[in-house]
C-alpha positions as CSV (number, residue, x, y, z in Angstrom):
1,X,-61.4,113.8,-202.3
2,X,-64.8,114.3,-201.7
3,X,-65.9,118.1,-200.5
4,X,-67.3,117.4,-196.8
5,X,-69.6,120.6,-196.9
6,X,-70.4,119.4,-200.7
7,X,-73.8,117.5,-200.0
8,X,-76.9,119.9,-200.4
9,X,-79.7,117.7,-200.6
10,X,-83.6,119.4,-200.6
11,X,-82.5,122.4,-199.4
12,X,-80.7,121.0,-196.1
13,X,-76.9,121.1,-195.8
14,X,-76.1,118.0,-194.3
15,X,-72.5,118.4,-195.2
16,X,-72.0,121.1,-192.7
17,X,-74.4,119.3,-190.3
18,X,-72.4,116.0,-189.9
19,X,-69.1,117.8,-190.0
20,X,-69.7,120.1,-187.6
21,X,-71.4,117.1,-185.2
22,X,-68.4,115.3,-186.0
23,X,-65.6,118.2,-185.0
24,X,-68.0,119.2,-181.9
25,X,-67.6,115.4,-180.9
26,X,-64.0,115.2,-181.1
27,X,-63.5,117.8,-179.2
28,X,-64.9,117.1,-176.4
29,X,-63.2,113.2,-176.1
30,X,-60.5,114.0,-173.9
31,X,-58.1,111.0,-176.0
32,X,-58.2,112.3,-178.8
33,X,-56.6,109.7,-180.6
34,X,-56.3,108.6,-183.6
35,X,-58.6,105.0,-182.9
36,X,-61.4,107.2,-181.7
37,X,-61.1,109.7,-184.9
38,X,-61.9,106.7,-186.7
39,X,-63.9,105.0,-185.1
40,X,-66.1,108.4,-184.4
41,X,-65.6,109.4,-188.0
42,X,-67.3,105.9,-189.3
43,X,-70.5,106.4,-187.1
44,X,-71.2,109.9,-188.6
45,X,-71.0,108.7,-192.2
46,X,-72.6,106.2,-191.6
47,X,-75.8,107.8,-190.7
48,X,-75.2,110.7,-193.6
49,X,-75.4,108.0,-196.0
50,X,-78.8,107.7,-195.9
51,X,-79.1,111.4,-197.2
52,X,-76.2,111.9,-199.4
53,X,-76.6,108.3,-201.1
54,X,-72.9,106.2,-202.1
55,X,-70.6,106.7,-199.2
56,X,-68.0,104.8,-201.0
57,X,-65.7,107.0,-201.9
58,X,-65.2,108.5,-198.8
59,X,-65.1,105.3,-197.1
60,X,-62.4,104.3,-199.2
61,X,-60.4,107.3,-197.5
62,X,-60.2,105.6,-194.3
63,X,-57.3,103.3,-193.9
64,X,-59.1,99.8,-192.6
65,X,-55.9,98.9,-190.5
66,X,-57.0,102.4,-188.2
67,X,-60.6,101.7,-188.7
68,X,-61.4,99.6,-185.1
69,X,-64.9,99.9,-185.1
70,X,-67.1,98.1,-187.9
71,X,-70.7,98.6,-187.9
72,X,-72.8,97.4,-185.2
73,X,-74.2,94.0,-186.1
74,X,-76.6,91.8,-183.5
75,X,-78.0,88.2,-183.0
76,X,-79.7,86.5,-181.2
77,X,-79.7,82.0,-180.2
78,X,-81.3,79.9,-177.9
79,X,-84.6,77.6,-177.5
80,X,-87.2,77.4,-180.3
81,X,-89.5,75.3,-178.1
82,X,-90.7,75.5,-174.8
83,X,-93.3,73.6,-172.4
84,X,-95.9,75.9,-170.5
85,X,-94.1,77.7,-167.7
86,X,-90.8,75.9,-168.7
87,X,-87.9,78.9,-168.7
88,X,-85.6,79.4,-171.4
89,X,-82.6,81.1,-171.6
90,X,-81.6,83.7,-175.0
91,X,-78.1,84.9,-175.4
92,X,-77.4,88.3,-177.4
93,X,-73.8,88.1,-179.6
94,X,-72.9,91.5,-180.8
95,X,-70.0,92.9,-182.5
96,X,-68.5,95.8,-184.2
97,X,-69.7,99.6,-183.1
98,X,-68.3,101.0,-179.9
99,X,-68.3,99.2,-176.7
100,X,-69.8,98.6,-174.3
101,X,-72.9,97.8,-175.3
102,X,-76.6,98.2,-174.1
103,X,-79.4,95.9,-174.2
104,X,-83.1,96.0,-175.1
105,X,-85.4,93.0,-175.3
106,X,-89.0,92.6,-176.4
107,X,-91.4,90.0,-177.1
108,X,-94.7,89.5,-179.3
109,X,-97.6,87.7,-179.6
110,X,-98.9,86.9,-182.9
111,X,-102.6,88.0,-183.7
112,X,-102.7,85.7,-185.9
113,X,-102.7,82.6,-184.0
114,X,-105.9,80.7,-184.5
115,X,-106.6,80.1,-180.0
116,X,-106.1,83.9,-179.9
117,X,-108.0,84.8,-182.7
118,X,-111.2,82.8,-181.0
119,X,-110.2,83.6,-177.6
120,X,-112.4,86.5,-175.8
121,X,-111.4,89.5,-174.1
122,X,-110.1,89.5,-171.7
123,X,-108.6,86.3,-171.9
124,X,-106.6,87.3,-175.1
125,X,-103.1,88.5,-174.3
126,X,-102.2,91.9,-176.2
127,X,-100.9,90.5,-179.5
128,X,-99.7,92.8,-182.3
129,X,-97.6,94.9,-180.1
130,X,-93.8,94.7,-179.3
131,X,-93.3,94.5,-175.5
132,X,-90.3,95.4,-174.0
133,X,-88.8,92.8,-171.1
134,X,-85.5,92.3,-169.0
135,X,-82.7,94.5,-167.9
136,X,-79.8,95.6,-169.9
137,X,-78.2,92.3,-169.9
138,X,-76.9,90.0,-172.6
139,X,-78.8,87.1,-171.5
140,X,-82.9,86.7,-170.9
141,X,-84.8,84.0,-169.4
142,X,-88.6,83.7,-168.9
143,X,-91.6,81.4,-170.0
144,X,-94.7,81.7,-170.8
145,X,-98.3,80.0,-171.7
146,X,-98.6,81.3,-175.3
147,X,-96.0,81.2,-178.2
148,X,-94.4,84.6,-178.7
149,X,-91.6,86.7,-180.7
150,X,-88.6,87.4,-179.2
151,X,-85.5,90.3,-180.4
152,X,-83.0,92.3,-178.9
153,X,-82.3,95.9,-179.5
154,X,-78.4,96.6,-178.9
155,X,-76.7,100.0,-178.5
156,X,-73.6,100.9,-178.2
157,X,-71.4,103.6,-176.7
158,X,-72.3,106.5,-179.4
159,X,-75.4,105.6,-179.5
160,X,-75.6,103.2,-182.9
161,X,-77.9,100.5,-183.3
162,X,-78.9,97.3,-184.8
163,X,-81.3,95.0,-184.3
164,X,-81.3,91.3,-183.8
165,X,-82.9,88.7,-185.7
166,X,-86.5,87.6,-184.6
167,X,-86.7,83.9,-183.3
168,X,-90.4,82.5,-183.2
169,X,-90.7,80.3,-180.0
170,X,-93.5,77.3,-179.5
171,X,-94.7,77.0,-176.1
172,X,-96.4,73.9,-175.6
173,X,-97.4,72.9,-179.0
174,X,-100.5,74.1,-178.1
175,X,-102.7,75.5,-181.2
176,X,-106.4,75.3,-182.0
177,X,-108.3,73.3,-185.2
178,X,-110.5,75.5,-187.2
179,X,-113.8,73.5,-186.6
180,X,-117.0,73.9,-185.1
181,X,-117.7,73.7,-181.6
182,X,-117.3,70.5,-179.8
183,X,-120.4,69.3,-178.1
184,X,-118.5,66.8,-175.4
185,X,-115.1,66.9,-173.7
186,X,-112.7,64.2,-174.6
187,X,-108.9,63.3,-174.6
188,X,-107.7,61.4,-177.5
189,X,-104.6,59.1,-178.0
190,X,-101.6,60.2,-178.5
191,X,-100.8,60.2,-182.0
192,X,-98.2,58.0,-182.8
193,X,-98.0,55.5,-180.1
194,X,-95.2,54.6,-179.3
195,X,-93.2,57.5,-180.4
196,X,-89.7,58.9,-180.2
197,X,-89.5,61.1,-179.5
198,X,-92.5,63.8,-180.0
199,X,-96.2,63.0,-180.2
200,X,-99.1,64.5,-180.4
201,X,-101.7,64.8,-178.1
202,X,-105.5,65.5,-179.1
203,X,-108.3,67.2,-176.6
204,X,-111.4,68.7,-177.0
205,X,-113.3,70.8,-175.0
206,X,-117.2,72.3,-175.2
207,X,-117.4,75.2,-172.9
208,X,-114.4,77.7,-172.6
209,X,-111.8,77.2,-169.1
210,X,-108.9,76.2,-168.1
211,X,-107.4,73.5,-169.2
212,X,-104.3,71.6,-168.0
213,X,-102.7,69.2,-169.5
214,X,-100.3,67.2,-167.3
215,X,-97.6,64.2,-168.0
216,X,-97.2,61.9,-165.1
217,X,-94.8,58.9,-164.9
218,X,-95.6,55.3,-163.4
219,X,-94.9,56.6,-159.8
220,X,-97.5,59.5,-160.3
221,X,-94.5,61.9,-160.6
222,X,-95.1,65.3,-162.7
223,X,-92.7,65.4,-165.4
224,X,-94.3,68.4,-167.6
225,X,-97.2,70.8,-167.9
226,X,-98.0,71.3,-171.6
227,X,-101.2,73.1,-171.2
228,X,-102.3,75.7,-168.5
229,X,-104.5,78.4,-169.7
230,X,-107.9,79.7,-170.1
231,X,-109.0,78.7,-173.5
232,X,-112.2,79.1,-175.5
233,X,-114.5,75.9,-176.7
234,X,-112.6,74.0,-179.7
235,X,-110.2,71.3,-180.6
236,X,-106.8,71.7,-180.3
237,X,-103.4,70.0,-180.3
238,X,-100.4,69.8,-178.3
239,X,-97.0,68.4,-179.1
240,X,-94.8,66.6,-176.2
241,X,-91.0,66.2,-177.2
242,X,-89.8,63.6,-174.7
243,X,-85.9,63.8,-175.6
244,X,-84.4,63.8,-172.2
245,X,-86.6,61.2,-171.0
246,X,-85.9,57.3,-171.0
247,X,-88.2,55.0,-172.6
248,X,-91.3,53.7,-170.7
249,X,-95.5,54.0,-170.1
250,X,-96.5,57.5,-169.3
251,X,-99.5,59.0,-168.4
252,X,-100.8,62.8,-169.6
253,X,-103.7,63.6,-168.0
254,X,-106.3,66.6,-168.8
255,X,-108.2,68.8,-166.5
256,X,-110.8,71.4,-167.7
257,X,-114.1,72.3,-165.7
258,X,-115.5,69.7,-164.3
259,X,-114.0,67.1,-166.9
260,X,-110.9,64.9,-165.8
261,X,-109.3,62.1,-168.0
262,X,-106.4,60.2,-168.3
263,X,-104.4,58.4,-171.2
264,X,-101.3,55.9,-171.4
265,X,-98.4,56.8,-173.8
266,X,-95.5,54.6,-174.6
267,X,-92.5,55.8,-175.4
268,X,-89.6,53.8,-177.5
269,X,-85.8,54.9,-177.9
C-alpha cells in the first residue's frame, strides 16, 4: 500500500495536505458512512493526481462495488441551427460526481466570423469572450441574431467539475462574401429553385443598415425572419431550411434603408 503522507513533490507535502482535507472532511459529514468515505475519498485523489502523477495504485485499493460516485462527466444536445430571433432549447446530461448538481452556461461569439470582422464598433457584438447566461438549471433557451458558442459548466455537491462539450450554433445562415463593396442594392434568386428543403438566398447591400429579410406565404402571412440586424456594406448569404413547411410559392422579401424587394421561391417535397 501506497504511504498517504509519502508524496513530497517540489518541496510541498501534498500527502499530508490531501489527507488531512480528507480526515477534516469526514469528520464533519454527520453519516459517516461508508458510501460517503468513498465517494469523498475518490474526489480528493482525484485532484492529487495532478501533483503526485499515477494514481493507479491507490485507486486499485478502493473496492468499485463501494465506489458510488464516478467522476463528474457533462454534455450537452440540442439545436445546431436557428432562424433570427427563433428560440432554442439545450439540455445539460450529467452523471457521476456527487449530486445534486449545479449549473453554469455561457455563450460565444466567434471573432472570426467574416460580418463581424467588417462590422464597426459599436455594431460588433463582444466576440472572443465567454459570457455567462441562464440560471442554475438543466435546461436553457434563448435566440439570437448572430451565430454563437454555447457550454455548460456543472458542479456538483463537493464542489467537482467538468465541462460540457462546445456546440457551434448557425443563426440564420447569415455570413458575409469576402468581396469589394457593392455599389447597388439587390436581392438575388434563391439558389436552387425549387428546393427541398434548404436554399439559399443572395443579397447585397451598398451602404451599412439594417437589413431584414423576411419569408411570406401566398396569404402575405410571416412565416420566418432570417435576417434582422445592423450590417456593414457587402454581400452576403443566408440559408432557409423549410422542413416543417408544405410544398408551395413563397415569397422572402428584403428590407434595408430605403431599398425594398421581393422574390418568389418554390418549394418541392
Amino acid at each position: 500500500m501506497v504511504d498517504l503522507y509519502d508524496t513530497n513533490v517540489d518541496g510541498n507535502d501534498y500527502g499530508s495536505i490531501a489527507y488531512n482535507k480528507f480526515i477534516s472532511t469526514m469528520q464533519s459529514n454527520n453519516s459517516g458512512s461508508l458510501t460517503q468515505f468513498w465517494g469523498q475519498l475518490r474526489n480528493i485523489l482525484t485532484a492529487w493526481e495532478k501533483y503526485y502523477g499515477s494514481m493507479s495504485l491507490i485507486y486499485n485499493t478502493i473496492p468499485v462495488s463501494q465506489d458510488p460516485y464516478p467522476v463528474l462527466s457533462v454534455s450537452i444536445s440540442g439545436p445546431t441551427y436557428l432562424s433570427v430571433a427563433q428560440s432554442g432549447t439545450w439540455t445539460t446530461t450529467a452523471s457521476g460526481g456527487t449530486p445534486p448538481y449545479h449549473y453554469q452556461w455561457s455563450y460565444y461569439y466567434p471573432c472570426d466570423e467574416p460580418y463581424l470582422m467588417k462590422m464597426p464598433l459599436p455594431l460588433a457584438p463582444p466576440c472572443g469572450y465567454w459570457w455567462n447566461v441562464g440560471s442554475d438549471s438543466y435546461q436553457l433557451t434563448r435566440s439570437d441574431s448572430k451565430s454563437f458558442e454555447l457550454k455548460c459548466k456543472v458542479t456538483d455537491a463537493v464542489n467537482s467539475t467538468a465541462t460540457s462539450n462546445i456546440l457551434f450554433i448557425t443563426v440564420g445562415g447569415s455570413l458575409a462574401k469576402i468581396a469589394d463593396t457593392p455599389l447597388s442594392y439587390s436581392l438575388e434568386q434563391n439558389h436552387p429553385n425549387p428546393f427541398n428543403p434548404v436554399t439559399t438566398i443572395s443579397y447585397q447591400i451598398k451602404e451599412q443598415g439594417l437589413v431584414q429579410l423576411k419569408v411570406y406565404n401566398l396569404l402575405g402571412q410571416e412565416i420566418v425572419t432570417l435576417v434582422n440586424e445592423y450590417q456593414p456594406a457587402g454581400i452576403y448569404e443566408a440559408l432557409f431550411d423549410a422542413s416543417n413547411l408544405p410544398s408551395g410559392v413563397y415569397i422572402y422579401s428584403i428590407r434595408v434603408n430605403d431599398f425594398v424587394q421581393n422574390n418568389k421561391m418554390t418549394l418541392l417535397k
